[in-house]
C-alpha positions in Angstrom: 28.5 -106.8 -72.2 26.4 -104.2 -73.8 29.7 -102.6 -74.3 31.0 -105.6 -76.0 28.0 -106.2 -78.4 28.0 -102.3 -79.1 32.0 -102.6 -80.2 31.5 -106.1 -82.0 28.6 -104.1 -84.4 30.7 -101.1 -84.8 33.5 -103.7 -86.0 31.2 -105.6 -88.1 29.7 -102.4 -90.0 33.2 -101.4 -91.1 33.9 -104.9 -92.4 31.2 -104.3 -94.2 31.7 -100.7 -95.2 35.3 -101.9 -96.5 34.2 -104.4 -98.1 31.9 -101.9 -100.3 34.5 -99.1 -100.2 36.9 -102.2 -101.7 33.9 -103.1 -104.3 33.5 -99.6 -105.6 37.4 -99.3 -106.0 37.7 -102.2 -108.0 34.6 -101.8 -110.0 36.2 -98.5 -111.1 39.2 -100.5 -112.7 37.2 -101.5 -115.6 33.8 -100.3 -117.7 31.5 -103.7 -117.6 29.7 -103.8 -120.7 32.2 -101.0 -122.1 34.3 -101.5 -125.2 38.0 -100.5 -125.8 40.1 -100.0 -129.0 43.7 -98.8 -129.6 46.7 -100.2 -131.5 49.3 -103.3 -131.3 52.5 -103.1 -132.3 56.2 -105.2 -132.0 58.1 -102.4 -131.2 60.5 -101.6 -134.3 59.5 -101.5 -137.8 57.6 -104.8 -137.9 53.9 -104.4 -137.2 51.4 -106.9 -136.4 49.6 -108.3 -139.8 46.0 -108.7 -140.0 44.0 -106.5 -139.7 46.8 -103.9 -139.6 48.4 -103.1 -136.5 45.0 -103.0 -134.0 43.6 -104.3 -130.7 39.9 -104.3 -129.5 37.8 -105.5 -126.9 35.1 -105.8 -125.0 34.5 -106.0 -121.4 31.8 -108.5 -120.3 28.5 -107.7 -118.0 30.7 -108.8 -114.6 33.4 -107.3 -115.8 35.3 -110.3 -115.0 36.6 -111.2 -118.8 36.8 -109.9 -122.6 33.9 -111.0 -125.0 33.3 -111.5 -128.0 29.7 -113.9 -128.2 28.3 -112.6 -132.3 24.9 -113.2 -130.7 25.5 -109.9 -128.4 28.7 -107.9 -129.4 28.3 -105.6 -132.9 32.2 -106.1 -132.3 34.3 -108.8 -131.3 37.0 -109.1 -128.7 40.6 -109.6 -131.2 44.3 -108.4 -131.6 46.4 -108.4 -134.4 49.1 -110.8 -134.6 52.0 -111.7 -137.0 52.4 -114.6 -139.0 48.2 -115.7 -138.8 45.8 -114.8 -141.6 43.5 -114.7 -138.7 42.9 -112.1 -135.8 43.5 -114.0 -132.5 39.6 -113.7 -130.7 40.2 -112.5 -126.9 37.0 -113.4 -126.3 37.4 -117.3 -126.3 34.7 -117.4 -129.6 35.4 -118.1 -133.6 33.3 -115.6 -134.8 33.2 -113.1 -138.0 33.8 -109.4 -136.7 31.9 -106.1 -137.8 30.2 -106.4 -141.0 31.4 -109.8 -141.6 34.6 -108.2 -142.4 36.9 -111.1 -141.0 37.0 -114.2 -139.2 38.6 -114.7 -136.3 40.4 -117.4 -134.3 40.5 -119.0 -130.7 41.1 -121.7 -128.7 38.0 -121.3 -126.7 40.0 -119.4 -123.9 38.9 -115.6 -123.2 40.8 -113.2 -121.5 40.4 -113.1 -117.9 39.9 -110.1 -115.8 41.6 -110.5 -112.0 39.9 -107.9 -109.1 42.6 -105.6 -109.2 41.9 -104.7 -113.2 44.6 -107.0 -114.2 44.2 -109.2 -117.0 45.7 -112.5 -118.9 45.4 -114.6 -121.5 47.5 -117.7 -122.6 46.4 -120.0 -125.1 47.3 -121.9 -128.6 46.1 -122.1 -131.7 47.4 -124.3 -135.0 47.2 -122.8 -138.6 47.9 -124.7 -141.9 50.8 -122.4 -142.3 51.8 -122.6 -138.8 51.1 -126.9 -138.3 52.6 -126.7 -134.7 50.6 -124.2 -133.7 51.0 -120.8 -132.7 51.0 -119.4 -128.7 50.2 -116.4 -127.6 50.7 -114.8 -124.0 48.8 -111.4 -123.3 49.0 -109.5 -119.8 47.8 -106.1 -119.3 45.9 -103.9 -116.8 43.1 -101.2 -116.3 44.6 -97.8 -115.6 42.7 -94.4 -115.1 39.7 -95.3 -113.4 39.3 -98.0 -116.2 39.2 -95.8 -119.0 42.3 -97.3 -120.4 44.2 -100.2 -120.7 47.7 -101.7 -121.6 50.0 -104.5 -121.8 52.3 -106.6 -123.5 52.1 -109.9 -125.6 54.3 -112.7 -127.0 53.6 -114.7 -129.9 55.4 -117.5 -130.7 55.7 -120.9 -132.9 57.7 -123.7 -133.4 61.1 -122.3 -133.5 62.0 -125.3 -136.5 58.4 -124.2 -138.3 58.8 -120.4 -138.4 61.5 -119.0 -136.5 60.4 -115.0 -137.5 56.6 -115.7 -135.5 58.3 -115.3 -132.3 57.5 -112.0 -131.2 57.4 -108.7 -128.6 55.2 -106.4 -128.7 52.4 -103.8 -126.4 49.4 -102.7 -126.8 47.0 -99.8 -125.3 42.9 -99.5 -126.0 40.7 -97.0 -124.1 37.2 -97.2 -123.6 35.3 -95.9 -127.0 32.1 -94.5 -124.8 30.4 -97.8 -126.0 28.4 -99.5 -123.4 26.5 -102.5 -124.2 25.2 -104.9 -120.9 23.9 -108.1 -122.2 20.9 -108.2 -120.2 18.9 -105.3 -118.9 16.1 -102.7 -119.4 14.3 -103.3 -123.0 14.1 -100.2 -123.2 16.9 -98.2 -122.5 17.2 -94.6 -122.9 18.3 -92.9 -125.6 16.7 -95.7 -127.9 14.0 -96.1 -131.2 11.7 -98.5 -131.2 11.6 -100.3 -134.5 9.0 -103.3 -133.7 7.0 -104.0 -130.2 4.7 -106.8 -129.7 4.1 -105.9 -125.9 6.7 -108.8 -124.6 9.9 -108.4 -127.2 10.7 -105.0 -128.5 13.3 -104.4 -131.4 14.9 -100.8 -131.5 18.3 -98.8 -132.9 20.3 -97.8 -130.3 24.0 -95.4 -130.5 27.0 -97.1 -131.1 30.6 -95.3 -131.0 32.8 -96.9 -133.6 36.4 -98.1 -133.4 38.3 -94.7 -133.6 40.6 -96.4 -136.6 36.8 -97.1 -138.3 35.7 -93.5 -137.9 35.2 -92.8 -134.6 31.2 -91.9 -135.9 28.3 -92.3 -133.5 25.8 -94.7 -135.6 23.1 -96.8 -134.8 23.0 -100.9 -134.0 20.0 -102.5 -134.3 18.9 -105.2 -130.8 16.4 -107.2 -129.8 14.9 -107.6 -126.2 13.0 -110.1 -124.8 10.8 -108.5 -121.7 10.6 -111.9 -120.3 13.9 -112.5 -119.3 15.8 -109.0 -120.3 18.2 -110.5 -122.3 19.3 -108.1 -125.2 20.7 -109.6 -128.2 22.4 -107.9 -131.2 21.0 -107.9 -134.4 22.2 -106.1 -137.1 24.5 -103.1 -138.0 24.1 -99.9 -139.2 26.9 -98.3 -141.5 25.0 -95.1 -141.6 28.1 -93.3 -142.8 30.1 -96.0 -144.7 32.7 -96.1 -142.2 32.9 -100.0 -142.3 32.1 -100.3 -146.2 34.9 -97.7 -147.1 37.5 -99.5 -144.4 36.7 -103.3 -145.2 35.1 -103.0 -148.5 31.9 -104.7 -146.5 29.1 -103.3 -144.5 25.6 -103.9 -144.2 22.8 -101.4 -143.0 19.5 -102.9 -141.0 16.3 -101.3 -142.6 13.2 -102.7 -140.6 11.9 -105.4 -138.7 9.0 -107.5 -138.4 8.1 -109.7 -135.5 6.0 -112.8 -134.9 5.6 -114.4 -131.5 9.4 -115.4 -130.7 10.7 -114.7 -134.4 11.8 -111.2 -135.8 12.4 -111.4 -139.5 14.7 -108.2 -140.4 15.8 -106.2 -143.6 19.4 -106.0 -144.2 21.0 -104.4 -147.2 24.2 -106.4 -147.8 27.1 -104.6 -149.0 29.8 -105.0 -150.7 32.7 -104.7 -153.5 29.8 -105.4 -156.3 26.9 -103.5 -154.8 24.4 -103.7 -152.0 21.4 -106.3 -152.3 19.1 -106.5 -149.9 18.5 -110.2 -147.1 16.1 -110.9 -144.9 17.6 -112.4 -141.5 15.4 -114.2 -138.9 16.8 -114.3 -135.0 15.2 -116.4 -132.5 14.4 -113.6 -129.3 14.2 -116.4 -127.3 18.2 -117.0 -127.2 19.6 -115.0 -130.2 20.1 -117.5 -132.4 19.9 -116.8 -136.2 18.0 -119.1 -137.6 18.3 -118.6 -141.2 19.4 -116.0 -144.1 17.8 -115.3 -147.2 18.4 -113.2 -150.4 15.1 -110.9 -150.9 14.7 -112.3 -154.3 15.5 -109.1 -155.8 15.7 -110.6 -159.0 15.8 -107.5 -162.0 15.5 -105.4 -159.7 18.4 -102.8 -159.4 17.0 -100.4 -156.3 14.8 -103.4 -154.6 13.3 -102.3 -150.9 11.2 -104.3 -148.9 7.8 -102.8 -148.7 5.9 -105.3 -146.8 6.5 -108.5 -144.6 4.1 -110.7 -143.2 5.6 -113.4 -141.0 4.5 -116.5 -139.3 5.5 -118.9 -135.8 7.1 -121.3 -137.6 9.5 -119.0 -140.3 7.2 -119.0 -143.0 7.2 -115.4 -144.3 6.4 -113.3 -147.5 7.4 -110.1 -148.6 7.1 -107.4 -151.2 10.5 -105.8 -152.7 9.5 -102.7 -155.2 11.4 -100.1 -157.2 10.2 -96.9 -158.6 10.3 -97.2 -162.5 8.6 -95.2 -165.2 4.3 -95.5 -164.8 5.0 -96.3 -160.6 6.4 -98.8 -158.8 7.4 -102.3 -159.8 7.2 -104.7 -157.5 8.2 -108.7 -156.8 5.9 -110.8 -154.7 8.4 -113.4 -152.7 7.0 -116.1 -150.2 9.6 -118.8 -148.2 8.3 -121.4 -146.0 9.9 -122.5 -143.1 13.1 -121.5 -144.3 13.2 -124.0 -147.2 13.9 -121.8 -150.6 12.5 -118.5 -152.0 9.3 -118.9 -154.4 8.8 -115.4 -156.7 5.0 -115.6 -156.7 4.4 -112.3 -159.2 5.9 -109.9 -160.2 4.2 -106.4 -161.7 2.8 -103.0 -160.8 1.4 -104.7 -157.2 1.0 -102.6 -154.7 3.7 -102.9 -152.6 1.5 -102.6 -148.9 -1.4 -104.6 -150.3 -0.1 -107.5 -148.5 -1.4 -109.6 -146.2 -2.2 -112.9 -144.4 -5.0 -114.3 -143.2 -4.2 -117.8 -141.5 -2.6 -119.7 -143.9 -3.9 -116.8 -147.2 -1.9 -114.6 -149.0 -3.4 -111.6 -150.8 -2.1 -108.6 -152.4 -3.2 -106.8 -155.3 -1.8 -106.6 -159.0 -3.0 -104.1 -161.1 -6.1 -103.9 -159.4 -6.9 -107.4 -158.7 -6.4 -109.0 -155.8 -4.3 -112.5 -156.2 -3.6 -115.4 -153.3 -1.2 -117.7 -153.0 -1.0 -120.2 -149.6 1.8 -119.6 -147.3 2.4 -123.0 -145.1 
C-alpha cells in the first residue's frame, strides 16, 4: 500500500512538473505585454496602401490576443491593407494610432492567440468605397522563442464591387524591446516620477519606437493607480520628432498635475502649422479622458504652462507665459468643470504666483495680487 501511495505521488508530481515544464514552453512562444512591428506586403509589385506597406502589434497582459485599447497602448494593434483608407485594427478597437496620426478600423474582433503561439483573425468590415464590405483572413505564428512572428493574410471584397481588393500577401514583426503590462507595479524600474499624491503616481517611462518610425528609445508618459495597479497611458513623447517628421503630427507631454482621482496634463500639440500647447484631463480611476482643452494661448507665440491648480470636480486654472522684452508675459486662464476657457488677465503676472484656496484664485500682476473664483 505504502508502495502504491509512494508511486501514485511520484506520478502526480510529474503531472504537475509537465504541466509547468508545458507552461514555461508555451509562455516562451510569445512576449505578453511586448510589442512587435515589421512590414506587409502582396507579394509582387503591389503593396499594401495605408499607412505604406506596415504591420504592428501588440501582445496583451495574458498573452492570449493582440491589443490595441487607446486607454493603455501608446500604439495600436493594425496592418496595412489594400483598397481601405483605413488601417485594419488587430486589436478588435476603432481607435486613432500614435500621435493621432490615423484612425483605424474593426469589427470589434481581436486577433486571437492559440497555446501553441499560433494566431488568427477573421473578420469584416464595410467602407463607403467598399458598400459590401471588405474581409480579411490573417493567420500567423510565434517563432524564436517569441521574438518574432509571421503569417499570411487575404483580403477580399465583393468580387462585382471591386474585383482588384482581393488579395495575397505575408507579413513578419519582431518584438521592438517594448514591454508594457497593463496592470502592475506603479513604480516600475527604470521610471521618473512626474506627479505622486501617495495613492496615484504619474511618471515617463522608455518606449522603443516602431523601427520604420526611428527605432529611438523616448519616453511615454502613464498613470498608476496604487489602489488597484492598473497603469494607463497618457501621453506621448516625440522627444526626437520621429513621429512629427513621419506623420506630419506628434505631440510631446510636458507636466502633470494631480487632484484626488483627476490628473490634468500639459501637451504640446503638433502639427503641419506649429505646435500649441492643450491641457488633457484622465480619470486614474479607469483611464478615461475626460475632456481636452486648448491652453488659451491666445498672442502668445512660445506659450508654456507655468502653473496649474486643479480641483475634484475638473475645475482647473493655469498660467501660460513667454519671455518677451522687460520679462515674462503671461495669460491667466480658469475652466470650470470642463465647460469653456475664461482668459482672466493677461500682463507681466508672475507666472508661479498662483494659487487656490477653496474656491479663491490669486496670483499676482505687476505686483498686486488679483482673485477671481474658480467653481
Amino acid at each position: 500500500m505504502r508502495s502504491f501511495k509512494r508511486a501514485a505521488l511520484i506520478g502526480a508530481a510529474c503531472v504537475v512538473f509537465a504541466r509547468l515544464s508545458v507552461g514555461s514552453a508555451l509562455a516562451a512562444h510569445r512576449v505578453p505585454g511586448g510589442g512587435y512591428a515589421g512590414r506587409a506586403g502582396s507579394g509582387g509589385s503591389r503593396k499594401f496602401s495605408f499607412p505604406p506597406n506596415r504591420v504592428a502589434f501588440n501582445v496583451d497582459d495574458a498573452g492570449r490576443a493582440f491589443a490595441s485599447d487607446p486607454k493603455i497602448y501608446f500604439e495600436g494593434s493594425w496592418i496595412a491593407l489594400p483598397c481601405a483608407t483605413r488601417a485594419w485594427d488587430l486589436g478588435g478597437s476603432q481607435r486613432q494610432n500614435g500621435d493621432n496620426d490615423f484612425e483605424t478600423a474593426s469589427d470589434g474582433t481581436p486577433v486571437r492567440i492559440r497555446r501553441d503561439g499560433s494566431f488568427v483573425l477573421s473578420a469584416a468590415i464595410t467602407y463607403r468605397r467598399v458598400p459590401r464590405g471588405l474581409r480579411l483572413k490573417l493567420s500567423g505564428r510565434f517563432v524564436r522563442g517569441g521574438k518574432r512572428a509571421s503569417g499570411s493574410v487575404v483580403v477580399a471584397a465583393a468580387p462585382r464591387v471591386r474585383p482588384k481588393c482581393a488579395r495575397r500577401g505575408s507579413f513578419s514583426a519582431r518584438f521592438t524591446g517594448q514591454r508594457h503590462l497593463a496592470e502592475g507595479s506603479c513604480t516600475p524600474a527604470m521610471t521618473k516620477t512626474i506627479a505622486d499624491d501617495g495613492v496615484r503616481r504619474v511618471y515617463e517611462e522608455r518606449y522603443v519606437e516602431d523601427p520604420a518610425i526611428g527605432g529611438h528609445t523616448s519616453d511615454v508618459a502613464y498613470g498608476c493607480d496604487r489602489r488597484t495597479n492598473s497603469r494607463w497611458f497618457l501621453a506621448g513623447i516625440d522627444s526626437t520628432n520621429d513621429y512629427l517628421d513621419a506623420f506630419a503630427t506628434s505631440e510631446s507631454f510636458l507636466n502633470a498635475w494631480l487632484q484626488e482621482e483627476l490628473v490634468a496634463m500639459w501637451v504640446n500639440d503638433c502639427g503641419g502649422a506649429g505646435c500649441a500647447p492643450l491641457i488633457r484631463f484622465v480619470d486614474l480611476r479607469d483611464g478615461t479622458r475626460r475632456f481636452e482643452t486648448g491652453a488659451g494661448a491666445g498672442d502668445l507665440l512660445e506659450a508654456e504652462v507655468e502653473s496649474l491648480v486643479l480641483k475634484g470636480n475638473g475645475s482647473a486654472a493655469w498660467t501660460l507665459c513667454e519671455s518677451r522684452s522687460g520679462g515674462p508675459y503671461c495669460n491667466v486662464v480658469k475652466e470650470e468643470a470642463f465647460g469653456s476657457a475664461v482668459l482672466l488677465d493677461k500682463g507681466r503676472i508672475d507666472g508661479r504666483s498662483l494659487s487656490l484656496v477653496g474656491s479663491t484664485l490669486s496670483w499676482t500682476n505687476g505686483g498686486m495680487t488679483m482673485r477671481a473664483t474658480l467653481n
